[in-house]
C-alpha positions as CSV (number, residue, x, y, z in Angstrom):
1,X,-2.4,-40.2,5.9
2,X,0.7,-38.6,4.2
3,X,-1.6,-35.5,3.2
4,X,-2.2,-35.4,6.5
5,X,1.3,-35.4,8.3
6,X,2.7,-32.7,5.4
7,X,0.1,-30.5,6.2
8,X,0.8,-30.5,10.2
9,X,4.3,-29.8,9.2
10,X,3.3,-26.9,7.6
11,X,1.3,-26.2,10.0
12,X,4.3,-25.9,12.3
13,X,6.3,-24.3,10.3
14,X,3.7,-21.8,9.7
15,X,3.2,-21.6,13.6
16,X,7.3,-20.6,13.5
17,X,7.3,-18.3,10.9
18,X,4.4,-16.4,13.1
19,X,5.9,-16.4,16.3
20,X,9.3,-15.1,14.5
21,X,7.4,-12.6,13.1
22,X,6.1,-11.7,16.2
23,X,9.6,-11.3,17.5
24,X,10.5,-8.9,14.4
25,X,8.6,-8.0,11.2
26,X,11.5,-9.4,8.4
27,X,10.9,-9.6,4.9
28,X,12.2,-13.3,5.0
29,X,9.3,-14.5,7.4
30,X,6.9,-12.8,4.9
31,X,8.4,-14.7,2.1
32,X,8.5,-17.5,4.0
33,X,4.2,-17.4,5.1
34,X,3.9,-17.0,0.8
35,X,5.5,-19.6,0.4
36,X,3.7,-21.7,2.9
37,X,0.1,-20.5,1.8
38,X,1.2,-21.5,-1.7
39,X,2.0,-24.8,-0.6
40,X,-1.1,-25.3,1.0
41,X,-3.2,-24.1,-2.6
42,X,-1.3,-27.0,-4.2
43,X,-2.1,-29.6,-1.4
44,X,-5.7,-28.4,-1.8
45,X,-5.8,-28.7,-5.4
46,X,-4.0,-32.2,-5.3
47,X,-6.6,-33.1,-2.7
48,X,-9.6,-31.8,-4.8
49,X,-8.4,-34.3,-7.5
50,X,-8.0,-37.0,-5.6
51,X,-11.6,-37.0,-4.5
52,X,-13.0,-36.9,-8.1
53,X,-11.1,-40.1,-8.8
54,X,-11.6,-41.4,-5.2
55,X,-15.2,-40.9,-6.5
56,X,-14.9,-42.7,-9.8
57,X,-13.3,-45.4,-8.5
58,X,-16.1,-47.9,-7.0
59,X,-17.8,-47.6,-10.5
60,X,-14.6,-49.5,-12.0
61,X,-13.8,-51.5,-9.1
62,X,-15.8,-54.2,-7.4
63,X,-15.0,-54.0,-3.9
64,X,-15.7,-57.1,-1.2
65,X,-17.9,-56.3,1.7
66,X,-15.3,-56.4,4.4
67,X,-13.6,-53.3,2.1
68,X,-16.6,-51.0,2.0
69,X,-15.2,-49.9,5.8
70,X,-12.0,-49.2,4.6
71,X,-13.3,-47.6,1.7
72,X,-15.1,-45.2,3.6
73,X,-12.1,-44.9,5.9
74,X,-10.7,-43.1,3.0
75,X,-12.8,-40.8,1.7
76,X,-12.8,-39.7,5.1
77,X,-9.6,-39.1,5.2
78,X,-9.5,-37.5,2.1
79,X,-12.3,-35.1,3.0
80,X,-10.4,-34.1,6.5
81,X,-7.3,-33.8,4.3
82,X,-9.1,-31.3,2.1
83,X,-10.5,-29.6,5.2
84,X,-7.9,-29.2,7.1
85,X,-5.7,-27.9,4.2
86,X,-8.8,-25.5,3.3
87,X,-8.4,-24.1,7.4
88,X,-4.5,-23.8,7.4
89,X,-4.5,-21.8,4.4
90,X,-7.7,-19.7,5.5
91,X,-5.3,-18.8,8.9
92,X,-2.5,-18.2,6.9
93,X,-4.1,-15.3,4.2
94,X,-5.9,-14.0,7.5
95,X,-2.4,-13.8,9.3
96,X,-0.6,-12.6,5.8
97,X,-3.6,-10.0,5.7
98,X,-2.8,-8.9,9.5
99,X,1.2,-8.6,9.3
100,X,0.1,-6.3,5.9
101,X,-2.0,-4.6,8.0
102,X,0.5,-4.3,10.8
103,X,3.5,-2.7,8.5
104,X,0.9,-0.3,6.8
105,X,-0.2,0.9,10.1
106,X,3.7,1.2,11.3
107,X,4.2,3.1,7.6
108,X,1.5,5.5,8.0
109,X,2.2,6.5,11.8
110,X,6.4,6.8,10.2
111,X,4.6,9.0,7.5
112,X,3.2,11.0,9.6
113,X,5.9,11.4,12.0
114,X,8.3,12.8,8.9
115,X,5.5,15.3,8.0
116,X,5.5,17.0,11.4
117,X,9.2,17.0,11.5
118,X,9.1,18.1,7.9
119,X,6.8,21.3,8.8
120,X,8.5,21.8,12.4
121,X,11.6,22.7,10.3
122,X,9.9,24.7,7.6
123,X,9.1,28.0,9.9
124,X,13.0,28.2,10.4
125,X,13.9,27.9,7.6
126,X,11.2,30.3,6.3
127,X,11.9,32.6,8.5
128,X,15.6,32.7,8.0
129,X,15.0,33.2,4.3
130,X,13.0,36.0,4.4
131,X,15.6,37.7,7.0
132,X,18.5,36.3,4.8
133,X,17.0,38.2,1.4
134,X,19.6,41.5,0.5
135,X,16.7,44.1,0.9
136,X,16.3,46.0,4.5
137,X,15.2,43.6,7.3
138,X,14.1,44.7,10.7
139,X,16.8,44.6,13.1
140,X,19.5,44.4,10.1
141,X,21.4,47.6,12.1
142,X,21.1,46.5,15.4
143,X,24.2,44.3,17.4
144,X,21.8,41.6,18.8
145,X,19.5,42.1,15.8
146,X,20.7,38.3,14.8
147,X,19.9,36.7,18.2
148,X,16.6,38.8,18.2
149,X,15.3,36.8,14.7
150,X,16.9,33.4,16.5
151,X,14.4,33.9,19.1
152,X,11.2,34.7,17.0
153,X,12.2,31.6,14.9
154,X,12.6,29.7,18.3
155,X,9.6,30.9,19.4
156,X,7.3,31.2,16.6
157,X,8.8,27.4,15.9
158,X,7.5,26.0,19.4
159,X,4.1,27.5,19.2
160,X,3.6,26.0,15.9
161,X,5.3,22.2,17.4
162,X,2.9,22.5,19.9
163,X,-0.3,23.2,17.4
164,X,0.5,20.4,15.3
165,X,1.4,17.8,17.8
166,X,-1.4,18.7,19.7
167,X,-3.8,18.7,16.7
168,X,-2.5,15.3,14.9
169,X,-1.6,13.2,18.7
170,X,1.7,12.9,16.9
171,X,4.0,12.3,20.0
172,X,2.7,10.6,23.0
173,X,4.7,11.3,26.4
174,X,3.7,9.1,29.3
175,X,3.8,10.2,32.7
176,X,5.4,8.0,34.8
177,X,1.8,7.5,36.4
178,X,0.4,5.9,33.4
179,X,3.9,4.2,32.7
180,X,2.6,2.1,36.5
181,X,-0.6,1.8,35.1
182,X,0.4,0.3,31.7
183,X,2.1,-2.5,33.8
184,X,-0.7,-2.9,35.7
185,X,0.7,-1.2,38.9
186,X,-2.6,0.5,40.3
187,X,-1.5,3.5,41.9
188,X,-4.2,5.3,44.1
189,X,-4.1,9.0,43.6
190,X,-6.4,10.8,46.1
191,X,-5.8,14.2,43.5
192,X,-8.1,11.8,41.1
């Protein structure tokens, strides 16, 4: 019956650490869910052994008839224990296995995020090296020659923004439309 009440409890607290989570991905809630799951490997271990003495021990001891209920009572108990523990921990890797899943994902679409910046910023900066070399450069003699090379980088830079975010569905940007939608607002648009 104790087995059974300390794994409930961690059950609970599992149940917390998960909807804490769920709140904000921390480190500490990770921990906390290892910890947990490790708990639960040494319940199921401790439960394990239990049932090979539980098993030995109507060979050594002669029970009376009225105790052959209660007997059974408890290797019942003992095989729920061992059950139940055997569930709680199979929830708890598949949950550990999601949240890893989760902050992968999260990394990956962060990754990607910096590499568009990362090339975004590269045609500038290409371009003003090549203009910023001490050889002759078009428009080196002219007033608005500078200006000129600002707006080809500007340019050039957008055109390439737009390929890349186009081609990798880097940015999304709602319109306030499917903003409605997402709430469920169903707007009826006769343009449709």
């Amino acid at each position: 019956k104790k087995y059974l009440q300390y794994l409930k409890q961690i059950d609970r607290a599992s149940q917390r650490v998960q909807a804490e989570l769920e709140k904000a991905m921390k480190n500490e809630g990770l921990i906390e869910m290892l910890s947990l799951e490790k708990s639960l490997v040494y319940f199921s271990t401790s439960l394990r052994a239990n049932t090979a003495v539980l098993d030995k021990f109507p060979r050594l001891v002669k029970f009376f008839e009225e105790d052959d209920d209660l007997w059974d009572d408890v290797l019942i108990e003992n095989r729920q224990a061992i059950e139940m523990s055997n569930i709680y921990r199979d929830i708890l890797s598949g949950t550990m296995d999601t949240y890893a899943s989760i902050i992968s994902n999260n990394l990956n679409v962060v990754m990607k995020l910096l590499a568009v910046i990362t090339l975004v910023i590269s045609v500038p900066t290409l371009i003003a090296s090549l203009w910023g070399m001490n050889v002759p450069v078009p428009f080196a003699n002219l007033s608005w020659g500078f200006w000129l090379v600002i707006g080809i980088s500007a340019v050039i830079t957008a055109v390439v923004s737009f390929f890349i975010i186009r081609s990798t569905n880097s940015i999304h940007i709602k319109t306030p439309r499917q903003i409605r939608r997402g709430r469920g607002h169903h707007v009826r648009d006769d343009r449709d």
